[in-house]
C-alpha distance (Angstrom), angle and dihedral (degrees) to the residues before:
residue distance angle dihedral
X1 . . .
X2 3.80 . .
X3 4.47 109.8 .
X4 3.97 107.7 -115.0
X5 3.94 108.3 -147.3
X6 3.78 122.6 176.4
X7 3.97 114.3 -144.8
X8 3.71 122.4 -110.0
X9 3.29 101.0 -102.7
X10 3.69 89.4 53.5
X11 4.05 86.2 110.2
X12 4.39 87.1 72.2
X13 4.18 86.6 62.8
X14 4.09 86.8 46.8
X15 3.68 92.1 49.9
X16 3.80 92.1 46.9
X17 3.59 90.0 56.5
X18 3.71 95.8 50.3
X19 3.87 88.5 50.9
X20 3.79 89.2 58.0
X21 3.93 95.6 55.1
X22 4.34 72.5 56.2
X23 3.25 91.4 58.2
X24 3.87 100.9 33.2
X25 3.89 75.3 57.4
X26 3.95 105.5 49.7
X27 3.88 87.6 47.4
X28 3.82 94.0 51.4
X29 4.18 91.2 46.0
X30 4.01 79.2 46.1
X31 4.12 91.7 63.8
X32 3.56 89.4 41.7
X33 4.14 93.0 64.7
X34 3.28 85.0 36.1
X35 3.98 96.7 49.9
X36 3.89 86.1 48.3
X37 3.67 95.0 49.9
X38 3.56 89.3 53.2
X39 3.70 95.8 51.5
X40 4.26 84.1 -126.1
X41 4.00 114.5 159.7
X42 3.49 122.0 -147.1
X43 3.45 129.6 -92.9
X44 4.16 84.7 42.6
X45 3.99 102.3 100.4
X46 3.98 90.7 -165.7
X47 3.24 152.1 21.5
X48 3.63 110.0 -94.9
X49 4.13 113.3 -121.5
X50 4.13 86.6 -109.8
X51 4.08 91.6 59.6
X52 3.81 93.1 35.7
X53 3.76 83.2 59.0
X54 3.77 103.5 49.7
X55 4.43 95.6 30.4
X56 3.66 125.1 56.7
X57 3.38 79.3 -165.6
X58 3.66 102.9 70.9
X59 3.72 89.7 40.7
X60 3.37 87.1 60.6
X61 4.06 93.8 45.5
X62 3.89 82.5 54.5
X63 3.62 92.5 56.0
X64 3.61 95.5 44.9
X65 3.83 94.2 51.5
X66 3.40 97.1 45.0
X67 3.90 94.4 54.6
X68 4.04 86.2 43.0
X69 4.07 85.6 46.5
X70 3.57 91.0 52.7
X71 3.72 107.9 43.5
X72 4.03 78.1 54.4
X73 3.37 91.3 60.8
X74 4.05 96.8 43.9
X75 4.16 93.5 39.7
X76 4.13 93.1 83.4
X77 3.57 91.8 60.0
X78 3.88 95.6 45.8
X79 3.32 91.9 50.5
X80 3.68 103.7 47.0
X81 3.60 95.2 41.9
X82 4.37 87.6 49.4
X83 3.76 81.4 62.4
X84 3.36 103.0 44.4
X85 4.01 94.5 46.2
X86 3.65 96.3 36.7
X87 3.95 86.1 61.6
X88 3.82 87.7 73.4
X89 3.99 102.3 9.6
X90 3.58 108.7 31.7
X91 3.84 94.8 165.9
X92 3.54 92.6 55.4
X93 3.83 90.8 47.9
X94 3.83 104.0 46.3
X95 4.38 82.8 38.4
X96 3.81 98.5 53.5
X97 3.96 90.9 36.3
X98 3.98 95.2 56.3
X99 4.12 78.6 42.4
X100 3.68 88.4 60.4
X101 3.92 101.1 37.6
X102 3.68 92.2 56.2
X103 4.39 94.0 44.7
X104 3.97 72.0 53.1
X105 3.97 82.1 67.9
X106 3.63 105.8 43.9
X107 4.00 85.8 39.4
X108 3.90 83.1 63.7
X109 3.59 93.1 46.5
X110 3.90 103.0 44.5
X111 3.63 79.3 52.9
X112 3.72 94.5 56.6
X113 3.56 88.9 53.8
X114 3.99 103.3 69.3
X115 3.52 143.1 -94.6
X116 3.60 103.7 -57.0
X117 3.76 90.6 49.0
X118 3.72 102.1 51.4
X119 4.24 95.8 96.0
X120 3.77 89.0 78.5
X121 3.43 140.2 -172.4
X122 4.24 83.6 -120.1
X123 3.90 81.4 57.2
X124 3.39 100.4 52.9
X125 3.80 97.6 39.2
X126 3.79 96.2 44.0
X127 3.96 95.7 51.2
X128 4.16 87.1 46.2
X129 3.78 85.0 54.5
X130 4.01 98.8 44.3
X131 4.16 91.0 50.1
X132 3.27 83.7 47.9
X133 3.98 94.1 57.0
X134 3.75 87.4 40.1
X135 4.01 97.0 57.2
X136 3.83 89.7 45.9
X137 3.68 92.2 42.4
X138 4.38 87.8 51.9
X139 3.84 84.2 43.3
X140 3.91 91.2 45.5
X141 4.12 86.4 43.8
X142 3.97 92.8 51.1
X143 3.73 99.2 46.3
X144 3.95 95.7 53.7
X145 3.73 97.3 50.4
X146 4.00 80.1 46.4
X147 3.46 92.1 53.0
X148 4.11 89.9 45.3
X149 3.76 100.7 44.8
X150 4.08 85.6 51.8
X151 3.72 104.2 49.5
């Protein structure tokens, strides 16, 4: 059976993913103020089209739980593939994770500014960053089971 080591500076790709239960956290307190401005009671997800009409407030609560929805949805990848390419590249890993955590942040805030703003730079820079981690992490994948199916 083959030895599995991490590198030293594995510690950089565990402190990344510590900072992104941070910012999982900031954006979740975020669509609390925001579901309180809005007068919104739980269960309702969203603002209906009727309140988004007459609040800027619950348009704004929309935006903000959509961008907190959707960086739930993305953060299983990111995290899996941080572990999987920090066992071999852990600067890469722990870089391109604090890359995506903070797109995480202007993603949230080009969605608090409207409609026409929600394709933001956070958007474009955090999805770069995540296909990023998932090439490596394939790469990463393929060259362990190469190195156990020829040893």
């Amino acid at each position: 059976m083959a030895a599995f080591h991490l590198p030293d500076a594995y510690p950089l790709v565990v402190a990344n993913l510590a900072f992104t239960a941070v910012i999982l956290q900031g954006l979740g307190t975020h669509v609390t103020a925001r579901r309180r401005a809005a007068k919104i009671e739980y269960p309702q997800m969203y603002a209906s089209i009727e309140e988004m009409k007459t609040s800027p407030a619950a348009l704004k609560f929309n935006g903000a739980q959509r961008a907190h929805q959707n960086t739930l949805e993305n953060v299983p990848v990111m995290l899996i593939m941080s572990m999987i390419v920090g066992t071999k590249f852990p600067y890469l890993a722990s870089g391109l994770g604090f890359v995506w955590n903070a797109s995480r942040i202007l993603y949230m805030y080009g969605y608090l500014q409207g409609p026409s703003k929600r394709n933001s730079y956070g958007a474009i820079v955090g999805t770069t960053a995540l296909w990023i981690l998932i090439y490596t992490g394939i790469y990463t994948g393929v060259k362990m089971v190469y190195s156990v199916l020829m040893s």
